[in-house]
PDB file of N, CA, C and O in Angstrom:
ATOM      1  N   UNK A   1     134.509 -88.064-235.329  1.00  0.00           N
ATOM      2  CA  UNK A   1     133.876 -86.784-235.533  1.00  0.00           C
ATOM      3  C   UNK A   1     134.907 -85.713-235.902  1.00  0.00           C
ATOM      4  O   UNK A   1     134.528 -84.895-236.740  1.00  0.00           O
ATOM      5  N   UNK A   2     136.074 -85.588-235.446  1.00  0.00           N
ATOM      6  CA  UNK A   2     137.054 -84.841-235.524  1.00  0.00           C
ATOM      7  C   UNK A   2     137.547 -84.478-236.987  1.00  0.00           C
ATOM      8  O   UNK A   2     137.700 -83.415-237.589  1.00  0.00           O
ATOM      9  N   UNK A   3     137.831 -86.548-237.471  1.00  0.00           N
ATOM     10  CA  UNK A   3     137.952 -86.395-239.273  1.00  0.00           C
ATOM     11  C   UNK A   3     136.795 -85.723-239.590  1.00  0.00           C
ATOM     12  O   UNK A   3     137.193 -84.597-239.889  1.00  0.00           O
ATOM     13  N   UNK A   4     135.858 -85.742-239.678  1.00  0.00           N
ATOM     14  CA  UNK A   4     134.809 -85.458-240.375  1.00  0.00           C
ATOM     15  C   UNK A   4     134.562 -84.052-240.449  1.00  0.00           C
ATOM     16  O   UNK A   4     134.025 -83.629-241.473  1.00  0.00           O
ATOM     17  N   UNK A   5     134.971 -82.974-239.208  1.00  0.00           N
ATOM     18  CA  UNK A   5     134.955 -81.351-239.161  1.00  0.00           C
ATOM     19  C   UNK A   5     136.135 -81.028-240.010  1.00  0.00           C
ATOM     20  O   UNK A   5     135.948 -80.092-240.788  1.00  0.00           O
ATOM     21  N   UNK A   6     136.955 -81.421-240.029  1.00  0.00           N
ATOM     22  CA  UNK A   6     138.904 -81.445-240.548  1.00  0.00           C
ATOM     23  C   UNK A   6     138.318 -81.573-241.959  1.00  0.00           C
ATOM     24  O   UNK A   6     138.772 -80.701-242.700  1.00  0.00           O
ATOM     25  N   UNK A   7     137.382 -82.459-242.595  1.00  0.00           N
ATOM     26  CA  UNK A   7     137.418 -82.459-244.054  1.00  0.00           C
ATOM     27  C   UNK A   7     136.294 -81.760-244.586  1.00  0.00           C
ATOM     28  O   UNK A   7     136.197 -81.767-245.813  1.00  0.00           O
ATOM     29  N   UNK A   8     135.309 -81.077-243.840  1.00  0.00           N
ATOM     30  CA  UNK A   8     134.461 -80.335-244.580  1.00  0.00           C
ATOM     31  C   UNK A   8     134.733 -79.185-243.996  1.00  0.00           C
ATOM     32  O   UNK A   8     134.004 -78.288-244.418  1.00  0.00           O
ATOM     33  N   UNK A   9     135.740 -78.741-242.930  1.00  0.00           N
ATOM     34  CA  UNK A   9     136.472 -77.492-243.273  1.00  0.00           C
ATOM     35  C   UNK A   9     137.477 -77.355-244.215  1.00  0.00           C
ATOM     36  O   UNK A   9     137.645 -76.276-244.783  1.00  0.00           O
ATOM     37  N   UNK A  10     138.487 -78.773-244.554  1.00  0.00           N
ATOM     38  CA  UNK A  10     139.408 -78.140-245.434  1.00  0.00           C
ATOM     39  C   UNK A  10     138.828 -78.074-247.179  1.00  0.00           C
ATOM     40  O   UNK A  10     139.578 -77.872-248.134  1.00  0.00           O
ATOM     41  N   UNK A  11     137.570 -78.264-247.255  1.00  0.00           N
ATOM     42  CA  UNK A  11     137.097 -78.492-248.263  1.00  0.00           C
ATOM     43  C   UNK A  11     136.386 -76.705-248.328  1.00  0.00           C
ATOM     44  O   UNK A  11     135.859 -76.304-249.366  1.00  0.00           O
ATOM     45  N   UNK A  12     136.471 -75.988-247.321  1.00  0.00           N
ATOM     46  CA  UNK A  12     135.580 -75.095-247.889  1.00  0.00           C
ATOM     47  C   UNK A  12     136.673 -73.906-247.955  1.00  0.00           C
ATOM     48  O   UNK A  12     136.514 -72.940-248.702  1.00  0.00           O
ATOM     49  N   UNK A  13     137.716 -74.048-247.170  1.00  0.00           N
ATOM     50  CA  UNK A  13     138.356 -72.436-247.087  1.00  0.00           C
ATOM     51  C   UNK A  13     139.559 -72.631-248.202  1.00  0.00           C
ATOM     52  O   UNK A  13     139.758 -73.613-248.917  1.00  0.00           O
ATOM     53  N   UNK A  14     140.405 -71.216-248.119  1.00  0.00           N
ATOM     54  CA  UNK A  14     141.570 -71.250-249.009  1.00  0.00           C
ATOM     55  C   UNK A  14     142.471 -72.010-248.764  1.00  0.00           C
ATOM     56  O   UNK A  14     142.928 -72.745-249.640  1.00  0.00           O
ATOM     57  N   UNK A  15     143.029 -71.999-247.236  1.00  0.00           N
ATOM     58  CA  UNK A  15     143.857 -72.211-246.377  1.00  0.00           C
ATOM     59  C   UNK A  15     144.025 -73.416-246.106  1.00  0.00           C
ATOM     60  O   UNK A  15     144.821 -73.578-245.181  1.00  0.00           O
ATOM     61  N   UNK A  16     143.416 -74.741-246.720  1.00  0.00           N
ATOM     62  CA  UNK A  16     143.609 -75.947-245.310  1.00  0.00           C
ATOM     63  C   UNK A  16     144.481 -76.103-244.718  1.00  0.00           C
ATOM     64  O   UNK A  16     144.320 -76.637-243.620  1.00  0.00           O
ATOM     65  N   UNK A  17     145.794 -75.729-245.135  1.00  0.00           N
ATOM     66  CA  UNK A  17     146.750 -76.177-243.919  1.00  0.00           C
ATOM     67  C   UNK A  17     147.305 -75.535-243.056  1.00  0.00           C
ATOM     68  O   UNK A  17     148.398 -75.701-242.516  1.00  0.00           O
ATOM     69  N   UNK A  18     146.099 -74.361-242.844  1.00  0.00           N
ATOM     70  CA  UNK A  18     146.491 -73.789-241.194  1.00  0.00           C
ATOM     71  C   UNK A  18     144.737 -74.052-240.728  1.00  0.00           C
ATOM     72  O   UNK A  18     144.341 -73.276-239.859  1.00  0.00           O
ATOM     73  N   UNK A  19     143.884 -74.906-241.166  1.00  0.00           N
ATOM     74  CA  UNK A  19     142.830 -75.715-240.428  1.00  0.00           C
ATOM     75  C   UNK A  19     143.800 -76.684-239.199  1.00  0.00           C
ATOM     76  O   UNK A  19     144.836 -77.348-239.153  1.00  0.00           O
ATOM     77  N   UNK A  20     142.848 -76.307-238.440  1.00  0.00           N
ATOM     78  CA  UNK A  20     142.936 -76.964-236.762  1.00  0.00           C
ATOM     79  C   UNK A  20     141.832 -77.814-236.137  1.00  0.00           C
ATOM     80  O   UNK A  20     140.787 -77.280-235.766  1.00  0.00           O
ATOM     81  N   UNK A  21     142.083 -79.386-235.990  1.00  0.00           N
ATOM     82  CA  UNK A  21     140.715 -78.851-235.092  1.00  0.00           C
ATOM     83  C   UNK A  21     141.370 -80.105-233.934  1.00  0.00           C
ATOM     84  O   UNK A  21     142.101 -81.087-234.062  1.00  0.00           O
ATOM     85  N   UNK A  22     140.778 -79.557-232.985  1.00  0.00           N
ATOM     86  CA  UNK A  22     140.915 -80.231-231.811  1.00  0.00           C
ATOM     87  C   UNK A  22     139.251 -80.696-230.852  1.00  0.00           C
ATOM     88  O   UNK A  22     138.191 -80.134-230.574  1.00  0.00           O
ATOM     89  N   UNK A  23     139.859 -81.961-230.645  1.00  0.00           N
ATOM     90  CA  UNK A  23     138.763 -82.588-229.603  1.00  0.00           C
ATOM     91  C   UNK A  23     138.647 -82.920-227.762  1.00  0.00           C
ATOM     92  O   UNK A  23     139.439 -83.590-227.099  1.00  0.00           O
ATOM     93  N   UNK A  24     138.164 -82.643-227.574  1.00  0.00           N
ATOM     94  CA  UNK A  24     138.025 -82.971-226.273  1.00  0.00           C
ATOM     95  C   UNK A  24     136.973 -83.417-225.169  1.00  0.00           C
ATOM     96  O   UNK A  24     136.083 -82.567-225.170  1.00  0.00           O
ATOM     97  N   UNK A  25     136.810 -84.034-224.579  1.00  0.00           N
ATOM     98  CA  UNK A  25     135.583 -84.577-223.693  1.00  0.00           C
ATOM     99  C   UNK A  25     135.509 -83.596-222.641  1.00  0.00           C
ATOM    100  O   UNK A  25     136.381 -82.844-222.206  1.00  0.00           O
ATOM    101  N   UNK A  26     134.204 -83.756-222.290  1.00  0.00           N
ATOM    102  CA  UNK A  26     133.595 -83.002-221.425  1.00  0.00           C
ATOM    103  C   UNK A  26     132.175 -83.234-220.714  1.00  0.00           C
ATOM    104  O   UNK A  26     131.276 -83.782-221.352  1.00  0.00           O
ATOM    105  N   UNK A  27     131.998 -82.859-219.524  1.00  0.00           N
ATOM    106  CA  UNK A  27     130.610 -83.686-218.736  1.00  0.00           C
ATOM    107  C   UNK A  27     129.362 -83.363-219.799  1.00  0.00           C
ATOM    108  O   UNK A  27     128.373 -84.088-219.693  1.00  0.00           O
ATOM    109  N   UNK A  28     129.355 -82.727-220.418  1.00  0.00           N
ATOM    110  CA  UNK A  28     128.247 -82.615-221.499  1.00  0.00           C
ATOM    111  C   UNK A  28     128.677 -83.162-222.780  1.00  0.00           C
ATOM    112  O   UNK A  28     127.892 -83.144-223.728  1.00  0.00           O
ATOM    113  N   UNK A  29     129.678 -83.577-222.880  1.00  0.00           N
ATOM    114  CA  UNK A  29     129.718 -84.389-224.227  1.00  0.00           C
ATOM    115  C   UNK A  29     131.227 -84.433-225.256  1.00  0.00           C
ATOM    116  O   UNK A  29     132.273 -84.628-224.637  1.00  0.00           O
ATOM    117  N   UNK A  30     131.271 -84.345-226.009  1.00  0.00           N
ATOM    118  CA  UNK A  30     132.484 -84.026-226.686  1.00  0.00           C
ATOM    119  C   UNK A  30     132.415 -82.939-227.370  1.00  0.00           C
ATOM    120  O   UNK A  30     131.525 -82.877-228.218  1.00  0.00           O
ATOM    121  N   UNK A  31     133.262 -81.875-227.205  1.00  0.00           N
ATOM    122  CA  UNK A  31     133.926 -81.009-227.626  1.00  0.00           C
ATOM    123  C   UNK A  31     134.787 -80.705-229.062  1.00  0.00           C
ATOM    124  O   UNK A  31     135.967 -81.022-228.910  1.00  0.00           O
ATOM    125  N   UNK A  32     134.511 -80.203-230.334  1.00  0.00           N
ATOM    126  CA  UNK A  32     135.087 -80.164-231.169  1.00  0.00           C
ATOM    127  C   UNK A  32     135.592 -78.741-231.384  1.00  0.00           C
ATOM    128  O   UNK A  32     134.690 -77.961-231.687  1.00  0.00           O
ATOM    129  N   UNK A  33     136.708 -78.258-231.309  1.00  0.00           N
ATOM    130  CA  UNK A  33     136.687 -76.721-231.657  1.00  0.00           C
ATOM    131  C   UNK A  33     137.977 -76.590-232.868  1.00  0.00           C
ATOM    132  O   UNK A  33     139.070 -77.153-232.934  1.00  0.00           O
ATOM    133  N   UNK A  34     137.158 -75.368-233.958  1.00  0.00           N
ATOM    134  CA  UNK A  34     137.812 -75.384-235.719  1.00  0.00           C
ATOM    135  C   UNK A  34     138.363 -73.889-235.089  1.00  0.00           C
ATOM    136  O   UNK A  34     137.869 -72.937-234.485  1.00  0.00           O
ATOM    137  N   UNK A  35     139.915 -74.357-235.700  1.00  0.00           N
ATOM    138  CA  UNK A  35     140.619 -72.963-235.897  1.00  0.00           C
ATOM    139  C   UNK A  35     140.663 -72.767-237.463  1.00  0.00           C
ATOM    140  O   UNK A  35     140.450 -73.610-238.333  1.00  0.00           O
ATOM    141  N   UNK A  36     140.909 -71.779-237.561  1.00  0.00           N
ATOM    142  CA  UNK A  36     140.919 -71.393-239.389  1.00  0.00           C
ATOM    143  C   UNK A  36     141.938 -70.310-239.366  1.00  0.00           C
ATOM    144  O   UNK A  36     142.381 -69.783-238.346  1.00  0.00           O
ATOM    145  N   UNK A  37     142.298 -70.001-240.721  1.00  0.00           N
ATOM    146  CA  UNK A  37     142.716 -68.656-240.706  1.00  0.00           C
ATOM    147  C   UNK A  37     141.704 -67.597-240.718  1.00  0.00           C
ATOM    148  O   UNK A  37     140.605 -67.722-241.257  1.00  0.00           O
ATOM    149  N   UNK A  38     142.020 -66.791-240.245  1.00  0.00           N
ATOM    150  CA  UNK A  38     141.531 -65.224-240.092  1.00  0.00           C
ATOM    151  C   UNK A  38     140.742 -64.594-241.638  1.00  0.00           C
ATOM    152  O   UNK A  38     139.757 -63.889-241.857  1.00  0.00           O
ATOM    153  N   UNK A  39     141.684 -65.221-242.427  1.00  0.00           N
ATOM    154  CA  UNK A  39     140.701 -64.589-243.774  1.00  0.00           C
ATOM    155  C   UNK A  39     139.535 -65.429-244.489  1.00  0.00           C
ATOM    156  O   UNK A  39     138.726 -65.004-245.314  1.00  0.00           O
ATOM    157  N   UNK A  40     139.671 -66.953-243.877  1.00  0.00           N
ATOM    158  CA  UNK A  40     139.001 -67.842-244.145  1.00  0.00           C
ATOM    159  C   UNK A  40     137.659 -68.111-243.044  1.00  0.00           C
ATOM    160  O   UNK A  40     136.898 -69.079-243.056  1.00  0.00           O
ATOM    161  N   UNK A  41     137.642 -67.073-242.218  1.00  0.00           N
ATOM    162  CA  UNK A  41     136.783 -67.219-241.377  1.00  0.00           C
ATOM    163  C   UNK A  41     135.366 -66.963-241.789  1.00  0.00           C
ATOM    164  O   UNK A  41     134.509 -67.718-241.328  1.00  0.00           O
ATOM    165  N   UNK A  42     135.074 -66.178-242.446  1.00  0.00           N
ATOM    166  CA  UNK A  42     134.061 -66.120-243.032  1.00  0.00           C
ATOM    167  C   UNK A  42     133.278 -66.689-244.056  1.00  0.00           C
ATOM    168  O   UNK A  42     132.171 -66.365-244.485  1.00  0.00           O
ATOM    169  N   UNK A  43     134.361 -67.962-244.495  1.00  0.00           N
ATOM    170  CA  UNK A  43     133.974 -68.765-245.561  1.00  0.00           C
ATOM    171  C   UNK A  43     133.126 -70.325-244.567  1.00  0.00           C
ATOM    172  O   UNK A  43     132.407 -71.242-244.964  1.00  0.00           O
ATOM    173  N   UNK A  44     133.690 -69.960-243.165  1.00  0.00           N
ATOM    174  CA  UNK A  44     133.524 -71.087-242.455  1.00  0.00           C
ATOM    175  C   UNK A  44     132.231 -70.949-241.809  1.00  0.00           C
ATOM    176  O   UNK A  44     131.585 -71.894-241.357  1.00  0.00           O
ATOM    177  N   UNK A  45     131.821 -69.517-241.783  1.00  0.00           N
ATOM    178  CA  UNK A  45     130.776 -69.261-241.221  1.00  0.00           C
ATOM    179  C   UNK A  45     129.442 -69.392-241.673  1.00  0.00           C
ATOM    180  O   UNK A  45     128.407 -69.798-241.146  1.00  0.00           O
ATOM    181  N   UNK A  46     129.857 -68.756-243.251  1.00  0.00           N
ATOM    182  CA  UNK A  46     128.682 -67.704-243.915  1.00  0.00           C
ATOM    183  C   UNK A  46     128.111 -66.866-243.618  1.00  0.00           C
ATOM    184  O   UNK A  46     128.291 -65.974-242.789  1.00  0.00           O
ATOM    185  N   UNK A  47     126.865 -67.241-244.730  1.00  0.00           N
ATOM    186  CA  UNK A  47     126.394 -65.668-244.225  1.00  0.00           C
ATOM    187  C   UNK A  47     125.238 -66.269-243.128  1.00  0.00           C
ATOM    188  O   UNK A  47     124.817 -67.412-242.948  1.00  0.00           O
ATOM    189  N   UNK A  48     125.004 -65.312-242.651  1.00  0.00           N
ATOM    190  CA  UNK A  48     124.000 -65.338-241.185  1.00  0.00           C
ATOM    191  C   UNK A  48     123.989 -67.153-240.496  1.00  0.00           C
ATOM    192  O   UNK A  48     122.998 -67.797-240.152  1.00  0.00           O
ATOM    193  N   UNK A  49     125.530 -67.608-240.478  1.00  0.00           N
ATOM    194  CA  UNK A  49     125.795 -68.631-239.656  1.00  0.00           C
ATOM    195  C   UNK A  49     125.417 -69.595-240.589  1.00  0.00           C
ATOM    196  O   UNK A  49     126.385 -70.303-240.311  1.00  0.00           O
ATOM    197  N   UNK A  50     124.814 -70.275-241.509  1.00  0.00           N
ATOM    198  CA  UNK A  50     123.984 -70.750-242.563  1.00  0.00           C
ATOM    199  C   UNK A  50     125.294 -71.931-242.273  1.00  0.00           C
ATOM    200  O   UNK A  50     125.122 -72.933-241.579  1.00  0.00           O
ATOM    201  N   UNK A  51     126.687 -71.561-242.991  1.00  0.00           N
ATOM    202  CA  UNK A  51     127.439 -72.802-243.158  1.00  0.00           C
ATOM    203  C   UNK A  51     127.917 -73.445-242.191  1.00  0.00           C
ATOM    204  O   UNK A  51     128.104 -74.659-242.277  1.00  0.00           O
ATOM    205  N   UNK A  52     128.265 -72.589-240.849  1.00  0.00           N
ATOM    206  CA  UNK A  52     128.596 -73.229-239.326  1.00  0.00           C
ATOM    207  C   UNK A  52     127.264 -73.798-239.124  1.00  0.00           C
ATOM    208  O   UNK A  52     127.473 -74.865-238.546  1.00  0.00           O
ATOM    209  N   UNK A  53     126.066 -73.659-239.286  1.00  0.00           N
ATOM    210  CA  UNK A  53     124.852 -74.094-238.587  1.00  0.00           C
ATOM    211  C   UNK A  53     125.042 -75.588-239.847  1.00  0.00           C
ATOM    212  O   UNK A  53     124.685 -76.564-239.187  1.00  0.00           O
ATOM    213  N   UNK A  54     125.300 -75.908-240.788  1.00  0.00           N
ATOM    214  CA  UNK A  54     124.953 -76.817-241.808  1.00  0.00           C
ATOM    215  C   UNK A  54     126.235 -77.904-240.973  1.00  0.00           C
ATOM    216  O   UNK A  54     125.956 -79.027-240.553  1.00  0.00           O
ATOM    217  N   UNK A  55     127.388 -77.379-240.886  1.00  0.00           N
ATOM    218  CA  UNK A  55     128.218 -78.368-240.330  1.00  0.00           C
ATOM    219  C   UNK A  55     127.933 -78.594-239.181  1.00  0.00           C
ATOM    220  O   UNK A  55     128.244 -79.759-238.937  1.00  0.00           O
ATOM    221  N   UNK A  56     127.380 -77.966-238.078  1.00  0.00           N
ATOM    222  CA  UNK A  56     127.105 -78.723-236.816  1.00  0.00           C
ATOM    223  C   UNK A  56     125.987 -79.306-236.899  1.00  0.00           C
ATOM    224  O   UNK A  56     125.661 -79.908-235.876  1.00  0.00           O
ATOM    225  N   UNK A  57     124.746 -79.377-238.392  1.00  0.00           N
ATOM    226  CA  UNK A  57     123.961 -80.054-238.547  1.00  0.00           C
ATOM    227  C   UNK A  57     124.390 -81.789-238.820  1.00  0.00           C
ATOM    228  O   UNK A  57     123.832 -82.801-238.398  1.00  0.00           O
ATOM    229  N   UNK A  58     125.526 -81.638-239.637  1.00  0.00           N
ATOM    230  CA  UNK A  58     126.075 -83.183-240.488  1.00  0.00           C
ATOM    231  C   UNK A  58     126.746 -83.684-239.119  1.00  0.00           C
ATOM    232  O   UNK A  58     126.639 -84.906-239.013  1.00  0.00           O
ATOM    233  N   UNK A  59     127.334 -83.143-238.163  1.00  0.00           N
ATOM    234  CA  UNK A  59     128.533 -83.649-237.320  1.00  0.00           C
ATOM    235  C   UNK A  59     126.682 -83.851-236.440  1.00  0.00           C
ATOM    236  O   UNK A  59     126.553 -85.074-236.488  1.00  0.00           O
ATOM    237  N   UNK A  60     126.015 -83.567-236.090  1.00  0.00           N
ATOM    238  CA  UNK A  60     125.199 -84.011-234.917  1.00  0.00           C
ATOM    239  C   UNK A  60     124.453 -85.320-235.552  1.00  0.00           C
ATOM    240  O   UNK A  60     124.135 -86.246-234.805  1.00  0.00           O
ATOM    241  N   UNK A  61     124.259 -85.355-236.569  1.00  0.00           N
ATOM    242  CA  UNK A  61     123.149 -86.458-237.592  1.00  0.00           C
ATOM    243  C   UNK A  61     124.605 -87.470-237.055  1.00  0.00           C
ATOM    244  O   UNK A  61     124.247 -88.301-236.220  1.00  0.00           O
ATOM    245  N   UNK A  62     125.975 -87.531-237.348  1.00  0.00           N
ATOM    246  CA  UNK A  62     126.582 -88.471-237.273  1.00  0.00           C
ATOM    247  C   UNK A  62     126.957 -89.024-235.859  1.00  0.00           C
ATOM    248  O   UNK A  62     127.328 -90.162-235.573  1.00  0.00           O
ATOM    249  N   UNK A  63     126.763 -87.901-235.012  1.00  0.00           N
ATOM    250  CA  UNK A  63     126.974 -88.340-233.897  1.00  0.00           C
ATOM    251  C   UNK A  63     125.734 -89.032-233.043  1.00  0.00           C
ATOM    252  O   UNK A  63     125.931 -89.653-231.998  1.00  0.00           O
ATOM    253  N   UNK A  64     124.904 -88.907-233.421  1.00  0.00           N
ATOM    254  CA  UNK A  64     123.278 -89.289-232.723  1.00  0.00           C
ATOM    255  C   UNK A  64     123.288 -90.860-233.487  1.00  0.00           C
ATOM    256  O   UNK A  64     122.471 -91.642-232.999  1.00  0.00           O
ATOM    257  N   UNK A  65     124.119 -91.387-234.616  1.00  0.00           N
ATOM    258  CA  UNK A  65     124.280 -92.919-235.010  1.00  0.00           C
ATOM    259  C   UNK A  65     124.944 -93.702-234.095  1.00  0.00           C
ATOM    260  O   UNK A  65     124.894 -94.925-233.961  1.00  0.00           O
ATOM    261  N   UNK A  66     125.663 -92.760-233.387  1.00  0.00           N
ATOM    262  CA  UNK A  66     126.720 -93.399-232.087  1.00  0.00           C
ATOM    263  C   UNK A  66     126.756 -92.987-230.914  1.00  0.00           C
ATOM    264  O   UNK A  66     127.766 -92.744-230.255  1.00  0.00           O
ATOM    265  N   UNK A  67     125.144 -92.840-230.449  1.00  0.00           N
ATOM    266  CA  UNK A  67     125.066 -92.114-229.185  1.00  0.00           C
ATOM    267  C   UNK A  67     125.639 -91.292-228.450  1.00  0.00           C
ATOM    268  O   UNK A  67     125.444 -91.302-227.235  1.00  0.00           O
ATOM    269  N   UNK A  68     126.454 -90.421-229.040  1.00  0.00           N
ATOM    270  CA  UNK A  68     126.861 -89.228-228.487  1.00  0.00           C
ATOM    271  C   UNK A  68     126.031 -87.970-228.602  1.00  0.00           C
ATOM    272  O   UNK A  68     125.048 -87.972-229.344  1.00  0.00           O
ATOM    273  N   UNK A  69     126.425 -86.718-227.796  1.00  0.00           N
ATOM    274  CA  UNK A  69     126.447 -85.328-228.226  1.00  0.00           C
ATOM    275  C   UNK A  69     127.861 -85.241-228.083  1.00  0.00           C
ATOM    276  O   UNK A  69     128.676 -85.661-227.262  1.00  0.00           O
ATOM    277  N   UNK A  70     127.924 -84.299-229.551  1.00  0.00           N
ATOM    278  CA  UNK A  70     128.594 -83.494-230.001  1.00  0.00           C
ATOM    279  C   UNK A  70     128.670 -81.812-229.816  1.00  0.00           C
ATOM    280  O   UNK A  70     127.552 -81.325-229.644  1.00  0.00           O
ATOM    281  N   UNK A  71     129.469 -81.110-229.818  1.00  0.00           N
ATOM    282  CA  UNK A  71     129.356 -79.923-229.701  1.00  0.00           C
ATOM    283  C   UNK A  71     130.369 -79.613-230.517  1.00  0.00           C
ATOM    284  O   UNK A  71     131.368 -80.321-230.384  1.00  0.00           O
ATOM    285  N   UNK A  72     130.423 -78.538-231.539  1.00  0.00           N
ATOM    286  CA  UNK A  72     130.908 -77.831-232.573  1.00  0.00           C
ATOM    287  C   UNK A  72     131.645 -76.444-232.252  1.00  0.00           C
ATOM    288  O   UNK A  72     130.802 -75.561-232.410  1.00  0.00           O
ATOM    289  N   UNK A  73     132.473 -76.070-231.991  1.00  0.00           N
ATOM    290  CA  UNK A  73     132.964 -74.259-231.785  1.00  0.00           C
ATOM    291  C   UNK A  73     134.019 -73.807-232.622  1.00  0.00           C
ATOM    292  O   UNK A  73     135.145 -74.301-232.686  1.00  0.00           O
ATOM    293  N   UNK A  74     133.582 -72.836-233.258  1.00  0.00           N
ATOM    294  CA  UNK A  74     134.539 -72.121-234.342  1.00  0.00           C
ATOM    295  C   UNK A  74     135.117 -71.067-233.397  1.00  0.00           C
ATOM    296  O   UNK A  74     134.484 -70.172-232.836  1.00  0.00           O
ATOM    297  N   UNK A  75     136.241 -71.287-233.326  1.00  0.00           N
ATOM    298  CA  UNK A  75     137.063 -70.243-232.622  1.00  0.00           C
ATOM    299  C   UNK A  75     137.640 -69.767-233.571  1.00  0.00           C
ATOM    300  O   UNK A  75     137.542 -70.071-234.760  1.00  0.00           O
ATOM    301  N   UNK A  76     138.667 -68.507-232.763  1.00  0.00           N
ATOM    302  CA  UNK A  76     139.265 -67.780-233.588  1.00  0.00           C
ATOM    303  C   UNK A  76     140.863 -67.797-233.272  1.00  0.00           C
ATOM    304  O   UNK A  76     141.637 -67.143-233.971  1.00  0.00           O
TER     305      UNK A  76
END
């Protein structure tokens, strides 16, 4: 799941190579959280959440093939 946030973030911003993302487990599931740059943040978002809501749509479709939850967080 991790590759999979890592390449349809570095596919959307200016910046990929200050894209971050880190994983981690947790009693509710696994944990994915995207760092970006600061000016690329809004490319990660869109507008009214549209592109963060589309990627935690593709990362949950892939994770529900392998019985997990997933959880998605765009930090800053």
């Amino acid at each position: 799941m991790k590759e999979l946030v890592e390449i349809l973030a570095k596919a959307l911003v200016d910046s990929p190579e200050e894209v971050v993302v880190t994983e981690r487990e947790d009693a509710k599931g696994v944990i994915i959280e995207l760092k970006v740059a600061p000016s690329d943040m809004g490319k990660v978002i869109g507008k009214q959440g549209r592109i963060a809501k589309s990627i935690r749509s593709v990362v949950k479709a892939a994770a529900f093939k392998e019985n997990k939850k997933v959880i998605v967080d765009i930090v800053q």
